[in-house]
MARVEXLUM-637007 format. One record per atom (N, C-alpha, C): x, y, z; atom name; residue in one letter. Coordinates in pm, 1 decimal, m for minus. Example, Ala and Ser with C-alpha at 12.3 -4.5 7.8 and 13.67 -1.06 7.14 Angstrom:
// residues 2
1319.0;m569.0;780.0;N;a
1230.0;m450.0;780.0;CA;a
1320.0;m330.0;780.0;C;a
1285.0;m225.0;708.0;N;s
1367.0;m106.0;714.0;CA;s
1290.0;3.0;787.0;C;s
END
This chain:
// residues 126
12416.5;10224.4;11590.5;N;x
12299.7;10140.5;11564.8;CA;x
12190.8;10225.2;11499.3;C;x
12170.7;10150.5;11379.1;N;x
12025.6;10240.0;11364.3;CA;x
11872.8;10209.6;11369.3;C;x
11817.0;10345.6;11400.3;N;x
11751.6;10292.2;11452.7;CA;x
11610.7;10258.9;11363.2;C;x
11446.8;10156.0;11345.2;N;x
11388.6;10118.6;11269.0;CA;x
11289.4;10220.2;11240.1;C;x
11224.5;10277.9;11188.0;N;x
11075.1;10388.4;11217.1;CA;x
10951.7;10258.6;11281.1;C;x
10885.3;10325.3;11346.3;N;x
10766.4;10187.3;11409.4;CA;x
10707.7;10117.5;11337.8;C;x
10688.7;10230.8;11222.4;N;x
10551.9;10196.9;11099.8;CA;x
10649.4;10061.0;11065.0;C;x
10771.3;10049.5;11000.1;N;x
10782.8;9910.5;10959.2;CA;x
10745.2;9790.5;11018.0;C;x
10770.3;9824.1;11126.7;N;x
10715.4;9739.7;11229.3;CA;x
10585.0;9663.4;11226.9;C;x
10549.6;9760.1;11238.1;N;x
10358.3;9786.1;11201.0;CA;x
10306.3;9700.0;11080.3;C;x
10359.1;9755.8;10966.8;N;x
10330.5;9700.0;10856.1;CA;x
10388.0;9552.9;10840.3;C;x
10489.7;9488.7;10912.8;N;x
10532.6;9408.0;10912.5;CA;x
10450.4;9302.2;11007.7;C;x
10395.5;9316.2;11116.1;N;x
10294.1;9248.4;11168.4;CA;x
10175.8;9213.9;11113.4;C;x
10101.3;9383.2;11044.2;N;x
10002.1;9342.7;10991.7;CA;x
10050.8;9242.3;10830.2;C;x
10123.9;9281.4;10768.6;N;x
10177.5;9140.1;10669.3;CA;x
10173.2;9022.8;10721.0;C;x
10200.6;8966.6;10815.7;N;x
10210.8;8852.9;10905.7;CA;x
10058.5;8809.4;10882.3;C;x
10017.6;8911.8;10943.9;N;x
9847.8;8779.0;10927.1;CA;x
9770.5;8841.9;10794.0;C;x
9810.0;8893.8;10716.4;N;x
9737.7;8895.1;10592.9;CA;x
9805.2;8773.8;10531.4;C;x
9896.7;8770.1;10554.9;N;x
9955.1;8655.1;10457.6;CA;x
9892.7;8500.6;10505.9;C;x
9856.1;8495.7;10608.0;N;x
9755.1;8382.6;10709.6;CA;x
9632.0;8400.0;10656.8;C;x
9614.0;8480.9;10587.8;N;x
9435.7;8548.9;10582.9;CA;x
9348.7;8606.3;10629.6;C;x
9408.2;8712.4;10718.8;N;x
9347.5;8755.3;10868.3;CA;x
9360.2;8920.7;10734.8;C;x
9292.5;9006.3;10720.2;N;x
9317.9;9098.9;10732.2;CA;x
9289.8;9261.4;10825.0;C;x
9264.8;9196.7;10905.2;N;x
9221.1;9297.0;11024.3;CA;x
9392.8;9347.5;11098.1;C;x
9448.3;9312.6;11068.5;N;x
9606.7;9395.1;11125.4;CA;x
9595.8;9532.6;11035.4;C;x
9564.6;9543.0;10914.7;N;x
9546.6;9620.8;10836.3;CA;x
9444.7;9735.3;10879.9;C;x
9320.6;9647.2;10878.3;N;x
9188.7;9778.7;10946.2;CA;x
9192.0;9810.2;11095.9;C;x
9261.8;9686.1;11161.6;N;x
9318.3;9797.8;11268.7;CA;x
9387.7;9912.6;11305.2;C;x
9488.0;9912.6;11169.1;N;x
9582.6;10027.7;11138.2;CA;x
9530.6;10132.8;11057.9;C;x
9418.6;10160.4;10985.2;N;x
9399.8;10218.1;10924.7;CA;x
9290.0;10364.9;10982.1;C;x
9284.4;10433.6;10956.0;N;x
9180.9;10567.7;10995.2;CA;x
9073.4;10550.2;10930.4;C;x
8965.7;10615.9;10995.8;N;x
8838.4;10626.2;10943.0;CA;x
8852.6;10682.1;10803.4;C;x
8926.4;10757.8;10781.2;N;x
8962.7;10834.7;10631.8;CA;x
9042.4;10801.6;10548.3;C;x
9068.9;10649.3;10594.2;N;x
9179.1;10596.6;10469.9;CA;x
9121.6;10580.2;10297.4;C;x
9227.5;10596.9;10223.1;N;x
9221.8;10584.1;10088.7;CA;x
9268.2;10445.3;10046.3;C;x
9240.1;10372.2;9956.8;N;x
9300.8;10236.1;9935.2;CA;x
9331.1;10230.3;9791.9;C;x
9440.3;10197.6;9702.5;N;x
9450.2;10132.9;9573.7;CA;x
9463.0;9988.3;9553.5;C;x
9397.7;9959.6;9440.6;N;x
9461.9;9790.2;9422.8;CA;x
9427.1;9780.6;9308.3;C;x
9526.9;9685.9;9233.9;N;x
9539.1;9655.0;9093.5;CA;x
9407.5;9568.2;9051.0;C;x
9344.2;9495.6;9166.8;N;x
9252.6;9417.6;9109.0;CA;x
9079.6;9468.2;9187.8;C;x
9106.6;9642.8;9157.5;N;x
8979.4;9660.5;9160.6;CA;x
8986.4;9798.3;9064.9;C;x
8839.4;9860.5;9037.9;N;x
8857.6;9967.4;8961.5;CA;x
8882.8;10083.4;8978.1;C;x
8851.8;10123.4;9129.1;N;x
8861.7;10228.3;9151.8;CA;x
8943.3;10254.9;9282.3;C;x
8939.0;10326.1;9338.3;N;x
8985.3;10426.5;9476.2;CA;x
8906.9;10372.4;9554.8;C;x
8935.7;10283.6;9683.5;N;x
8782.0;10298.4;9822.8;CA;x
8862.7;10433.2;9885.8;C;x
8728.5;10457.3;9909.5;N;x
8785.0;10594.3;10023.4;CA;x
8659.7;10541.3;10154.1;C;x
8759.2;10518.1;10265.0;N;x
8705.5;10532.2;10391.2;CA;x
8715.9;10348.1;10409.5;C;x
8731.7;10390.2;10641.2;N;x
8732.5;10250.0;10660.8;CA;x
8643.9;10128.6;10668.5;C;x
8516.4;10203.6;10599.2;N;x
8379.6;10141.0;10606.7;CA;x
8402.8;10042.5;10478.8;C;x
8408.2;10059.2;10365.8;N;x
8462.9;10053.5;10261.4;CA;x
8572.1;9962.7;10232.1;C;x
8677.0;9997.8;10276.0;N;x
8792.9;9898.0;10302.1;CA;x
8744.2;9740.9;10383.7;C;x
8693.1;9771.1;10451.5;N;x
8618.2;9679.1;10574.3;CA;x
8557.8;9584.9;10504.2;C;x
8464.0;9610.7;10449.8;N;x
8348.3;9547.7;10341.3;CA;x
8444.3;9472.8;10215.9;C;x
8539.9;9520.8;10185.5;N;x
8643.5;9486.9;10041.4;CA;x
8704.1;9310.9;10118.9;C;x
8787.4;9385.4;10217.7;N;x
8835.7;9308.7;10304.6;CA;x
8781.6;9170.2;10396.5;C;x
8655.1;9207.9;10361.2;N;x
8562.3;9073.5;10453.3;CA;x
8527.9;8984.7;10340.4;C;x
8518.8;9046.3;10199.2;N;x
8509.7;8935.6;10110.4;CA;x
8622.0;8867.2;10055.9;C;x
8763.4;8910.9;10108.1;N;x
8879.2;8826.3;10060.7;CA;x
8941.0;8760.0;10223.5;C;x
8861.7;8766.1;10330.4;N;x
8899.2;8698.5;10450.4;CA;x
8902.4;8554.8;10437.7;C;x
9018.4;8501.4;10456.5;N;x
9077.6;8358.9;10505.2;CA;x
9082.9;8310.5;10344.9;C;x
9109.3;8389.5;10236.0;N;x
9126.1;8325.1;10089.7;CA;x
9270.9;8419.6;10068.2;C;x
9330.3;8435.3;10137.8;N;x
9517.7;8485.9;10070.7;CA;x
9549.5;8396.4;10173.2;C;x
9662.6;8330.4;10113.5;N;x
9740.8;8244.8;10188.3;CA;x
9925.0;8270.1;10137.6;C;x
9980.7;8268.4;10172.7;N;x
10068.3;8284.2;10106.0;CA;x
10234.0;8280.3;10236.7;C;x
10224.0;8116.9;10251.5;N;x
10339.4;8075.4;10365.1;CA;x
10448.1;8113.9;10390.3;C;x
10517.0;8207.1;10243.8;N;x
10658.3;8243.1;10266.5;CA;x
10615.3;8367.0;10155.7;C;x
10724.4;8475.2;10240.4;N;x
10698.4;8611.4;10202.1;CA;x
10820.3;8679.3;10196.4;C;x
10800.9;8798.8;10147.7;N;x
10934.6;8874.4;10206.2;CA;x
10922.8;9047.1;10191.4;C;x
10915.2;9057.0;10276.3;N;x
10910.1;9240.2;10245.8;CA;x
11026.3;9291.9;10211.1;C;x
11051.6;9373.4;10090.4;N;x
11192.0;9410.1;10066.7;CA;x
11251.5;9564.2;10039.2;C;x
11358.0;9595.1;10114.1;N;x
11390.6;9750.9;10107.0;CA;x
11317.8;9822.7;10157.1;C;x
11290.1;9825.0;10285.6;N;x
11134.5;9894.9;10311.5;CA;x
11224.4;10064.8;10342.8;C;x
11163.1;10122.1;10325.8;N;x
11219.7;10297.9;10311.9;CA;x
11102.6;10369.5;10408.0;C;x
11140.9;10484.2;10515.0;N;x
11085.5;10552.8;10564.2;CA;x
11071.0;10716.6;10548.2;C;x
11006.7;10791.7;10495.8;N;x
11072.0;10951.0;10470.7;CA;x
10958.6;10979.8;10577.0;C;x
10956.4;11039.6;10690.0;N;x
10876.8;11097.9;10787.0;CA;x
10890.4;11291.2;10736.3;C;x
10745.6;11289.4;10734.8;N;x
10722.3;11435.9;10740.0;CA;x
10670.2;11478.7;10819.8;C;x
10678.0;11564.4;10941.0;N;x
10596.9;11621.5;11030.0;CA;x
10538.0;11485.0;11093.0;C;x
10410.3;11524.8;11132.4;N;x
10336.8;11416.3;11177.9;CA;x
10293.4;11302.2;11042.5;C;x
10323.5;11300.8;10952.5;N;x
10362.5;11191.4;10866.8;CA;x
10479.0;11099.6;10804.4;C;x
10423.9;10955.0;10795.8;N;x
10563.0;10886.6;10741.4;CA;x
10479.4;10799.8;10625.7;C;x
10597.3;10822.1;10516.9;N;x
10584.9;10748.8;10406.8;CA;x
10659.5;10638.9;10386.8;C;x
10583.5;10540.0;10453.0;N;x
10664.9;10359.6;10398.1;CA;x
10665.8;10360.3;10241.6;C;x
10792.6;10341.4;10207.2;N;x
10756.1;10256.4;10044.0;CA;x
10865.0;10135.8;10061.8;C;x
10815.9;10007.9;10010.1;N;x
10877.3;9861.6;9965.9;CA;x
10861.9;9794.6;9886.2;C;x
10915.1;9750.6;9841.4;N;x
10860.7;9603.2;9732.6;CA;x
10827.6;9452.2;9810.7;C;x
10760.5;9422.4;9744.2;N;x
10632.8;9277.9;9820.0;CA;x
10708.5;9173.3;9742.3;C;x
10753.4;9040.7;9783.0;N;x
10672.9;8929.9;9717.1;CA;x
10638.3;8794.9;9818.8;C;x
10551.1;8742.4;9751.7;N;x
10478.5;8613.5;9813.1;CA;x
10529.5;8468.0;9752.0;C;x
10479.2;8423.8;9809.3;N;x
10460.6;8265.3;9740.4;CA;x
10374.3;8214.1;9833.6;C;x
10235.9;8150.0;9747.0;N;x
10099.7;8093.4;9799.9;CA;x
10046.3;7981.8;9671.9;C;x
10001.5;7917.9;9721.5;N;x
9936.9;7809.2;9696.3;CA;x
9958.2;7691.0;9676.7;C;x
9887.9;7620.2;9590.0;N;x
9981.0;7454.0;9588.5;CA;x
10101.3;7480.5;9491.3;C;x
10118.1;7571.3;9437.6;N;x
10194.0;7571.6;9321.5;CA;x
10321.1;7633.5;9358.0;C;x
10310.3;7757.0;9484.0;N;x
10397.7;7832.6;9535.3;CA;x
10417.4;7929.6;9429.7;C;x
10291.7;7983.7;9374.3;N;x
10268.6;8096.9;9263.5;CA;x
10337.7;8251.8;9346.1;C;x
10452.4;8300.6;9290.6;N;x
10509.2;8405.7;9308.9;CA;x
10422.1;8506.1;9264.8;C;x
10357.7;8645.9;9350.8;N;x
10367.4;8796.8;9312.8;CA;x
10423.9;8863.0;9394.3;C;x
10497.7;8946.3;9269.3;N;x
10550.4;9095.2;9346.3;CA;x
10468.8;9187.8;9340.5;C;x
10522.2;9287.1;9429.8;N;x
10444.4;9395.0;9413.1;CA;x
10562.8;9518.0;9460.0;C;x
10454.6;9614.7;9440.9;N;x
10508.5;9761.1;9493.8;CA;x
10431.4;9812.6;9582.7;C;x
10477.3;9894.9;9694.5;N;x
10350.6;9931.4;9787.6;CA;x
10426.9;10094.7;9840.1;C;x
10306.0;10164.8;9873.9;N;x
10356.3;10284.0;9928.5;CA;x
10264.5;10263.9;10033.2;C;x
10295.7;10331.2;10160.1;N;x
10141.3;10317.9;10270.0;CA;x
10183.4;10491.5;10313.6;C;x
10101.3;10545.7;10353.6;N;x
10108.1;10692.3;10415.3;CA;x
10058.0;10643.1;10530.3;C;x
10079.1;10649.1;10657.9;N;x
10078.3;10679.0;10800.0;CA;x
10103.2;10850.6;10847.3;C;x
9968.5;10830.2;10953.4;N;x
9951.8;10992.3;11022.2;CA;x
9971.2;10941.2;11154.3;C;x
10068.0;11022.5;11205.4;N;x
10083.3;10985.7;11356.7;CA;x
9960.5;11051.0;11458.6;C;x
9873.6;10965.2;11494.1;N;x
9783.8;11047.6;11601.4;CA;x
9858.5;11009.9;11722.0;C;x
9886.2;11117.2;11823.6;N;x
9934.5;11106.8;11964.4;CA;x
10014.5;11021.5;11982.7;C;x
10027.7;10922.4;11984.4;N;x
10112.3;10826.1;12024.6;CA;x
10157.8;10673.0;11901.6;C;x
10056.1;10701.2;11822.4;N;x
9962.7;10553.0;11732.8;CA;x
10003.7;10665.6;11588.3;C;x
10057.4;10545.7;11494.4;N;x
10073.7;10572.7;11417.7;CA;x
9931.0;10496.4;11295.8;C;x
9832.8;10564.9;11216.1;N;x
9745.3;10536.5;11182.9;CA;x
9767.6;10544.9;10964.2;C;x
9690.0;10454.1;10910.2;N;x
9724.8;10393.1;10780.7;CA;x
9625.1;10538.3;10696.2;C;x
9699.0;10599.5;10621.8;N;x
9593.5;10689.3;10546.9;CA;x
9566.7;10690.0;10407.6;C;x
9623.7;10631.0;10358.8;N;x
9653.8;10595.1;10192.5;CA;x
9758.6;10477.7;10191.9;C;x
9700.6;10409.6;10135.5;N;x
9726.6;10201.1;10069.7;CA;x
9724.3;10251.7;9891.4;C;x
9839.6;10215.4;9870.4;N;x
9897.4;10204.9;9717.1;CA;x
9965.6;10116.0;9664.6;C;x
9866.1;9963.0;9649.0;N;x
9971.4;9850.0;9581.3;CA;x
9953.2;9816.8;9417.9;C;x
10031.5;9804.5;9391.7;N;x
10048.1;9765.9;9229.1;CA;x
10140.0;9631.4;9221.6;C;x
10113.1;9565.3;9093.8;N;x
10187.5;9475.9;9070.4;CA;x
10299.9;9490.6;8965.6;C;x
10394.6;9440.0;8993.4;N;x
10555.9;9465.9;8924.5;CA;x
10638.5;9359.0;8860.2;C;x
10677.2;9332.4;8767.9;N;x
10750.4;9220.7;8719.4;CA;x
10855.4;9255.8;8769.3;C;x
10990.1;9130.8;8707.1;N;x
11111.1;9155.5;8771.5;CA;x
11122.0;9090.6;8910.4;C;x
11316.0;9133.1;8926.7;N;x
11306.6;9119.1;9098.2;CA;x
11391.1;9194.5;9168.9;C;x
END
């Protein structure tokens, strides 16, 4: 049997209610020192103050009823693990498909595995 790394886990819950519109599964997971990318902003946020503030202006506007996280990959280094997967959604009245690509870096503090760098891009194809 093999066995899952937690972080998928993790990331797989917090997907659950982002895709509802909740994104606090996310800033719950994340460190005071997280880094964030996203295709539909310009720059880098650095920190969870930051993220927080990004995140409160897209609260309860992603909807997206059917999802699928795909190939999710774990390479653990030391007290770090690197999730990488491919995303896609379907949201709205139309059931408008995006994919994506995502990497997340997780630092294991003590027991809790914590979000340190968010890297999503968008990807054609499937």
């Amino acid at each position: 049997m093999t066995r899952t790394h937690p972080v998928i886990g993790l990331e797989k819950a917090a997907l659950a209610r982002w895709c509802s519109g909740d994104p606090s599964g996310f800033l719950e997971l994340s460190a005071p020192d997280v880094t964030y990318f996203d295709p539909f902003l310009p720059a880098r946020l650095d920190g969870l103050e930051k993220l927080t503030a990004y995140y409160g202006g897209i609260r309860g506007k992603i909807s997206a009823p059917r999802y699928e996280m795909i190939d999710p990959h774990v390479t653990e280094i030391g007290d770090a693990a690197i999730l990488t997967f491919r995303f896609v959604s379907f949201g709205g009245s139309e059931g408008a498909e995006m994919r994506w690509n995502c990497t997340e870096v997780y630092r294991r503090e003590g027991e809790d595995w914590r979000i340190v760098q968010t890297h999503w891009s968008l990807t054609g194809g499937s």
